[in-house]
C-alpha positions in Angstrom: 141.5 146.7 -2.9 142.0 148.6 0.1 139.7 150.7 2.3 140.2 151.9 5.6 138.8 154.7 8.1 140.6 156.8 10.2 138.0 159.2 11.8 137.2 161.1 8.7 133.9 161.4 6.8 135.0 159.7 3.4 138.1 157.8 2.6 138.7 156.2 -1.4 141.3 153.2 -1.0 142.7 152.6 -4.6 144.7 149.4 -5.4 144.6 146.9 -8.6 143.1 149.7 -10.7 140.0 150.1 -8.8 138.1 152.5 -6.8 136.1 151.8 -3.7 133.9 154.1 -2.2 133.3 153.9 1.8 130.8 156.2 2.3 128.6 158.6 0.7 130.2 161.2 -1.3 128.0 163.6 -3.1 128.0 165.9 0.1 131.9 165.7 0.0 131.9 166.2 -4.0 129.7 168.9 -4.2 131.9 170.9 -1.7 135.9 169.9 -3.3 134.3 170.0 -7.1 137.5 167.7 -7.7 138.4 164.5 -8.7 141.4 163.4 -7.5 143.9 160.7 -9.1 146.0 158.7 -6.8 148.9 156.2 -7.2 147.8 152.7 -6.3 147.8 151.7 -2.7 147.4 155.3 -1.1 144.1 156.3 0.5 142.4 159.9 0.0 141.0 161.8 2.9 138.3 163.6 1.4 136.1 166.5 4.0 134.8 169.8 3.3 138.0 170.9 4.5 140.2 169.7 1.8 141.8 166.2 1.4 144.9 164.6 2.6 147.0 161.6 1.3 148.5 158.8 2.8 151.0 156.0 1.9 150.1 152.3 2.8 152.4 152.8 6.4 149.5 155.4 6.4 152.1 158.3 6.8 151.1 161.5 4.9 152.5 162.1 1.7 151.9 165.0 -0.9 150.1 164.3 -4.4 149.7 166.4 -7.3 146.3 167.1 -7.6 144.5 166.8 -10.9 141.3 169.3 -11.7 138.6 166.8 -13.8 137.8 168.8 -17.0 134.7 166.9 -17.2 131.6 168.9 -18.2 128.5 167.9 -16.4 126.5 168.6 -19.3 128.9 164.7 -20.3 126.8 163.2 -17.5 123.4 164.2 -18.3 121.3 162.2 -20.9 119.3 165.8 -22.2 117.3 165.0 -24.7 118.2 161.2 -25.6 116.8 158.3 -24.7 119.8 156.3 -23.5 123.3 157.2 -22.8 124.8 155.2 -25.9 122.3 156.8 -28.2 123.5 159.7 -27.1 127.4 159.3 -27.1 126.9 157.8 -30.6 125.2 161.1 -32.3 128.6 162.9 -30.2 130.9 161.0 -32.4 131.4 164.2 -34.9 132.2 166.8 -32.3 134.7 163.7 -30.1 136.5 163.1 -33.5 137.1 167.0 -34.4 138.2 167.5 -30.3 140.7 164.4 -31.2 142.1 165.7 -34.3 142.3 169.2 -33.5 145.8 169.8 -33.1 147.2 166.8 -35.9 145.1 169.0 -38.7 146.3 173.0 -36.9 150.0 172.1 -36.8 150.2 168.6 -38.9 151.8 165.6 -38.2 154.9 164.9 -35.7 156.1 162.7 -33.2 156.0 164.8 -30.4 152.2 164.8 -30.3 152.8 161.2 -28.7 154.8 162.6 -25.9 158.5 164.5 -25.8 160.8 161.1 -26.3 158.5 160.0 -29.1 160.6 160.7 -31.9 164.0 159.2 -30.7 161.6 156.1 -29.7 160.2 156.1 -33.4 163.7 155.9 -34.5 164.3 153.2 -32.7 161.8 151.1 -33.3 161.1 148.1 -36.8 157.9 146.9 -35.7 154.6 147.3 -33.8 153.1 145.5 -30.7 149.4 145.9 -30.1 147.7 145.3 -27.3 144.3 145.9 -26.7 140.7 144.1 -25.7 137.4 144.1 -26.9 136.1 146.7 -28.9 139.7 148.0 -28.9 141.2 145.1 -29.6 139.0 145.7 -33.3 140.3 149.3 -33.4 143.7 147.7 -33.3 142.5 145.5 -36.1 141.9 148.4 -38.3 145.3 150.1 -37.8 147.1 146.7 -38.6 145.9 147.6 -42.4 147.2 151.5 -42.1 150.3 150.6 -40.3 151.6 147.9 -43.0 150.1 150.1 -46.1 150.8 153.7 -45.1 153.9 153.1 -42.8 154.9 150.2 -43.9 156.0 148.7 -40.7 155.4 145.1 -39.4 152.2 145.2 -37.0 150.5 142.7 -34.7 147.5 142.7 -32.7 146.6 140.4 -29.9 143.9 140.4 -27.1 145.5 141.4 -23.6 144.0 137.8 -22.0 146.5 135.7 -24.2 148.8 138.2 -24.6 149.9 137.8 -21.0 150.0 134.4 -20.7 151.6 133.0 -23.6 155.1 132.5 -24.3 156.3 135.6 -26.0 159.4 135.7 -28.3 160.4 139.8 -27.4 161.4 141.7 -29.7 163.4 145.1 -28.1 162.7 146.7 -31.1 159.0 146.6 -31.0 156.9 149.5 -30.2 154.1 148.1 -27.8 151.0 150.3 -28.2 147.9 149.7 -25.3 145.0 150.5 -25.8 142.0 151.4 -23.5 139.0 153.5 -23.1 139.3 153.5 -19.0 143.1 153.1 -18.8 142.1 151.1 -16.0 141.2 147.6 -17.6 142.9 144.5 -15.9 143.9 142.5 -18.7 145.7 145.1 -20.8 147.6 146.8 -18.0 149.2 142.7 -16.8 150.1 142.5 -20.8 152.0 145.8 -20.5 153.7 144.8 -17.3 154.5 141.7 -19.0 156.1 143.3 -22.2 157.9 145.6 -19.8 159.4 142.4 -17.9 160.2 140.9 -21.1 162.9 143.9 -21.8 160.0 145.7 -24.6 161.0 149.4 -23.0 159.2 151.5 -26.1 155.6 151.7 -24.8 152.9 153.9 -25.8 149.3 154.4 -24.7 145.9 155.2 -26.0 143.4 155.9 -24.1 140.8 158.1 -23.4 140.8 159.1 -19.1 144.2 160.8 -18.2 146.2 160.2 -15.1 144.7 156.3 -15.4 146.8 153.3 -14.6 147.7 152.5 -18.4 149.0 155.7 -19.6 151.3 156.3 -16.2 152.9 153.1 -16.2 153.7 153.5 -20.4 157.0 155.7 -21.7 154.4 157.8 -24.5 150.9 158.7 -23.8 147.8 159.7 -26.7 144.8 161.2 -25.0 141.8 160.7 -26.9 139.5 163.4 -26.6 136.1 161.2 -26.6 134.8 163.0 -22.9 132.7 160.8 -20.2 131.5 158.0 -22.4 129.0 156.1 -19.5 127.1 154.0 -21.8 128.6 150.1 -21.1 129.1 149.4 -25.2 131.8 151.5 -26.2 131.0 153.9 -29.3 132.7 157.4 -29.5 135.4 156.0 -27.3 136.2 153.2 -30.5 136.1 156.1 -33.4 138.3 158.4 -31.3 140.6 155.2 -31.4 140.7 154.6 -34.8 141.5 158.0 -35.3 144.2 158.6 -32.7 145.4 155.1 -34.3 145.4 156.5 -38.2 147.5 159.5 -36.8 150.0 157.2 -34.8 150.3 155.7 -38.6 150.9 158.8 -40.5 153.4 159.6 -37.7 155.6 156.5 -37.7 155.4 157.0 -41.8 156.7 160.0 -41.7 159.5 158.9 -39.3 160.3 156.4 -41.8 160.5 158.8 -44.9 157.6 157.6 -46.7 155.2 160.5 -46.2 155.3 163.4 -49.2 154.6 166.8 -48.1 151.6 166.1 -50.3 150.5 162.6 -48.7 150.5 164.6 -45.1 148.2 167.5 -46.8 145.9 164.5 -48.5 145.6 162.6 -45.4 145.1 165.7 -43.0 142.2 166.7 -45.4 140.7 163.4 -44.7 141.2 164.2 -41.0 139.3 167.4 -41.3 136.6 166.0 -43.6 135.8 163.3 -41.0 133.3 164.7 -38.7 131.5 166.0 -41.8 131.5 162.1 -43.4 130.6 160.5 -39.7 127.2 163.4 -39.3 126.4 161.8 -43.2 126.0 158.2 -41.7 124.4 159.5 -38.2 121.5 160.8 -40.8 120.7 157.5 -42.3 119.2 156.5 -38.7 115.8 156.3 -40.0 116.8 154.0 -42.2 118.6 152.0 -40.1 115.7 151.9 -37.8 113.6 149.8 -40.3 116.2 147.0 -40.8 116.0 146.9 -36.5 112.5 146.2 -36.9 113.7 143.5 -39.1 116.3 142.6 -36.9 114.0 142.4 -33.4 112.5 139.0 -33.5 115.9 137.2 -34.6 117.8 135.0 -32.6 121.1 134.8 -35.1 123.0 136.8 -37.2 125.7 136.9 -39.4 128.2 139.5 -40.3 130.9 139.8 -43.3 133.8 142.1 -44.3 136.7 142.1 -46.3 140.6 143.8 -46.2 140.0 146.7 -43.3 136.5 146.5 -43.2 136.5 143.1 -41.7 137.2 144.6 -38.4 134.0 146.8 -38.8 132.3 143.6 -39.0 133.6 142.1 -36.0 132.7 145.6 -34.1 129.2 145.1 -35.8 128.4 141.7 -34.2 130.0 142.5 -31.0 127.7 145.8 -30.5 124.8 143.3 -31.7 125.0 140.7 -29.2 126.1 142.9 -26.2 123.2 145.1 -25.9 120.5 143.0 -28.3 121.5 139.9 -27.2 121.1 138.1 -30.6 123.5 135.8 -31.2 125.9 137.4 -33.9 129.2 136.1 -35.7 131.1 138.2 -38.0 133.4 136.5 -40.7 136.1 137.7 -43.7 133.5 137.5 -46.5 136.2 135.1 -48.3 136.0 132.5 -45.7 131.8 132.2 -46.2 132.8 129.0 -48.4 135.0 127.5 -46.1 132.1 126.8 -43.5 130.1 129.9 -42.5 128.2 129.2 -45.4 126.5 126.1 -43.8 124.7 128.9 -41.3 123.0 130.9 -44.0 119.0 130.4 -44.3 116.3 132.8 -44.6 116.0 132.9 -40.5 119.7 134.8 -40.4 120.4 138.3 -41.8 123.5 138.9 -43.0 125.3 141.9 -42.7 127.4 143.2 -45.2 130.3 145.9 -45.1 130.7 146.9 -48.6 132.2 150.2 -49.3 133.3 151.0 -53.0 137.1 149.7 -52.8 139.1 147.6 -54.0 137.6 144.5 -53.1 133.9 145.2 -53.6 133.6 143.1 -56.6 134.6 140.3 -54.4 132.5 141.3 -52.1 129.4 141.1 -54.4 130.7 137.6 -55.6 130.3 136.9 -51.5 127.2 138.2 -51.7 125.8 135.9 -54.7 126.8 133.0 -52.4 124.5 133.8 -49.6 121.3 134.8 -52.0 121.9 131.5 -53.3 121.5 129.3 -50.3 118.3 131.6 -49.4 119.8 134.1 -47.1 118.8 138.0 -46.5 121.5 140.6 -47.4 121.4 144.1 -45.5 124.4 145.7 -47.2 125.8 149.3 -45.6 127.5 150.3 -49.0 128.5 153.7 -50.7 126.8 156.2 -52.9 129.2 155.3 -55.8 129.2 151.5 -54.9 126.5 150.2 -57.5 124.3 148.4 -55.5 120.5 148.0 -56.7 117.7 146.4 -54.2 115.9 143.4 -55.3 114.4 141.1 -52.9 116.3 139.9 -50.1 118.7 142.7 -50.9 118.6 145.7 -48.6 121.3 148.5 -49.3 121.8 151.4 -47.4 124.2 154.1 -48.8 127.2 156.3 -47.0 126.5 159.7 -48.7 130.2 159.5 -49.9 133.2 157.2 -49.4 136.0 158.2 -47.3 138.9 156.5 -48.8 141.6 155.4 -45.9 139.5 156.5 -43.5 136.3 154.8 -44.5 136.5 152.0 -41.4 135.9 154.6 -39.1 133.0 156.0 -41.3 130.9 152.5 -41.8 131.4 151.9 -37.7 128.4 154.5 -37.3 125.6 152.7 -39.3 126.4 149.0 -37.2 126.6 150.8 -33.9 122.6 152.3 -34.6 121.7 149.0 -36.4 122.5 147.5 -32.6 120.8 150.4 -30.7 117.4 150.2 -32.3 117.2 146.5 -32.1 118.4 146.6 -28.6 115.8 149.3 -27.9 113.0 147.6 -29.7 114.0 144.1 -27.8 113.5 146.5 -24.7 117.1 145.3 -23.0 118.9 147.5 -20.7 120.7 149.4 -23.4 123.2 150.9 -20.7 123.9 148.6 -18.9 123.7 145.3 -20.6 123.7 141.8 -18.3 126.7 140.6 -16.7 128.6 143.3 -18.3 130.4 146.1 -16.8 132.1 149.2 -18.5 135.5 148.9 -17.2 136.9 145.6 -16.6 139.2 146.0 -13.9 139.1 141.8 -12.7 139.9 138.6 -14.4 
């Protein structure tokens, strides 16, 4: 990190993907009305005067200089309670800004940058590369990628990525992905796939001009806006959907999307923000299972196919602002020693849209109501389900086929609001957490 003063009344060093701050700057901010986005290891002269740039010799250099399209109205809470609740009930209006342009003028390469389809061409199998919450988005696409595009696809957490002994393939599309753009572990992974020869690289992320997106050969902006609230929510559906059309895009590439599969799936597109206002609605529901939910210490949370992601998202979003201990599990692998956990002291969450593996699902389900536990199933309208006791259902107004994932995200990330909120924990800002993770 690097800061240094040179007679000025603000200087922002930038260096390892950070930003620190030397003095005061709302004076200086309210005056420039600009953010500005530098390469790593200059320093910003900020006055009211305007700003100058210099190199680490500290000689003056000229920078393009990028206006921040962020609305204020972004960094206001209005009439929420905390900045998650509120970014969660935004996830309709961030997915239509996302999709916009794939549903106007369909599916094509060059909406992932202007060398995207000779790198598409190029390219027989997929690299993810991601952490946390996105490491789960990456989890999902895994499922599209290998059914819809039919392409080999891997996923693997940035931390191990980096530090393993990678076999390199050339012909492997690396795809980052990161909310910030900024966070530590992900950016080394790419630097490492670049110094093992992988040259086809391709970002995700959601703040342009970061450190990720420069430093990769394709960029996709989601269009989430400020998302300030430390547990990631419209920034991980704006993911998933920037993922699906990545998917749809290498299919097409490949031959294997009809004119009428790119019309079916586009429809699903536009019907998205529709399906994800349905599940924001079942909040009151939701908000009774919290109360449930409040005085546990443990819970448990199953999925199967591409909705076991969802319940790995689930858990996480749990534990980080609740602080309940939560685990989340392929609902196949209950038997094979989960199972010992289950007693009436540990709710279990169930994913279990109406697809093709929801009877196995209920056959999961039959296992934990036998050894005592409590089910809380987020199902479908058409998936069957009655309540009985220990059984809890609560029903998606409709299912949304491929894109269902991105649908049954919104009832887990409320289930962990309004426990968090009734356990009164810093819902922002959860303990020894911090939104971008720019150290190791």
């Amino acid at each position: 990190m690097t800061c240094a003063r040179i007679g000025c009344p603000l200087l922002i060093g930038l260096g390892e993907g950070e930003n620190f701050i030397a003095s005061d700057v709302s004076a200086v901010l309210a005056s420039t009305r600009r953010v500005v986005y530098l390469d790593e290891g200059d320093v910003a002269e900020l006055t009211r005067d305007g700003i100058r740039v210099f190199d680490r010799a500290g000689v003056p250099v000229e920078r393009e200089v990028h206006v921040s399209d962020v609305s204020l109205a972004s960094l206001e809470l209005g009439p929420y309670q905390h900045f998650m609740q509120k970014e969660i009930h935004e996830q309709p209006r961030a997915l239509a800004d996302t999709i916009e342009v794939i549903v106007n003028q369909g599916v094509t390469p060059a909406l992932f940058g202007e060398n995207a389809e000779q790198v598409f061409a190029d390219i027989d199998s997929v690299q993810i590369i991601a952490c946390g919450t996105s490491y789960y988005a990456g989890s999902v696409a895994r499922y599209w990628m290998e059914s819809i595009a039919k392409i080999p696809c891997n996923v693997e957490i940035a931390s191990e990525y980096r530090y393993r002994d990678v076999v390199a393939n050339p012909k492997s599309l690396i795809v980052t992905i990161s909310q910030s753009g900024e966070t530590l572990d992900t950016m080394e992974a790419l630097k490492r796939a670049k110094e093992l020869g992988l040259a086809n690289t391709l970002a995700i992320c959601n703040v342009q001009e970061s450190a990720i997106p420069r430093a990769s050969k394709l960029v996709f902006y989601t269009r989430a806006g400020a998302e300030i609230g430390v547990a990631s929510t419209k920034a991980f559906t704006t993911q998933l959907a920037a993922l699906f059309v990545l998917t749809l895009a290498l299919a097409k590439q490949r031959g294997l999307l009809s004119e009428e599969q790119e019309h079916a799936h586009l429809e699903s597109l536009r019907q998205l923000p529709g399906s994800v206002q349905h599940a924001l609605n079942l909040e009151p529901q939701i908000k009774l299972w919290a109360e449930r939910f409040a005085p546990k210490q443990h819970s448990l949370f199953l999925g199967r196919g591409i909705h076991y992601p969802i319940a790995l998202e689930g858990a996480l979003k749990l534990k980080e602002i609740s602080y309940i201990h939560a685990e989340a599990y392929p609902a196949g692998e209950l038997k094979h020693g989960p199972l010992a956990l289950v007693d009436a002291e540990m709710p279990v969450v169930v994913i279990a849209p109406n697809d093709s593996l929801l009877e196995k699902v209920k056959s999961n389900m039959q296992e934990v109501r036998a050894r005592g536990g409590e089910l809380y199933v987020f199902a479908d309208l058409d998936s069957h389900f009655a309540e009985s006791e220990g059984v809890h259902v609560i029903r998606t107004p409709r299912h949304a086929g491929v894109l269902s994932p991105v649908v049954h995200a919104i009832p887990v990330q409320l289930l962990a609001y309004n426990t968090a909120v009734m356990r009164g924990t810093d819902v922002d800002k959860p303990r020894n957490l911090a939104k971008s993770v720019t150290v190791e």
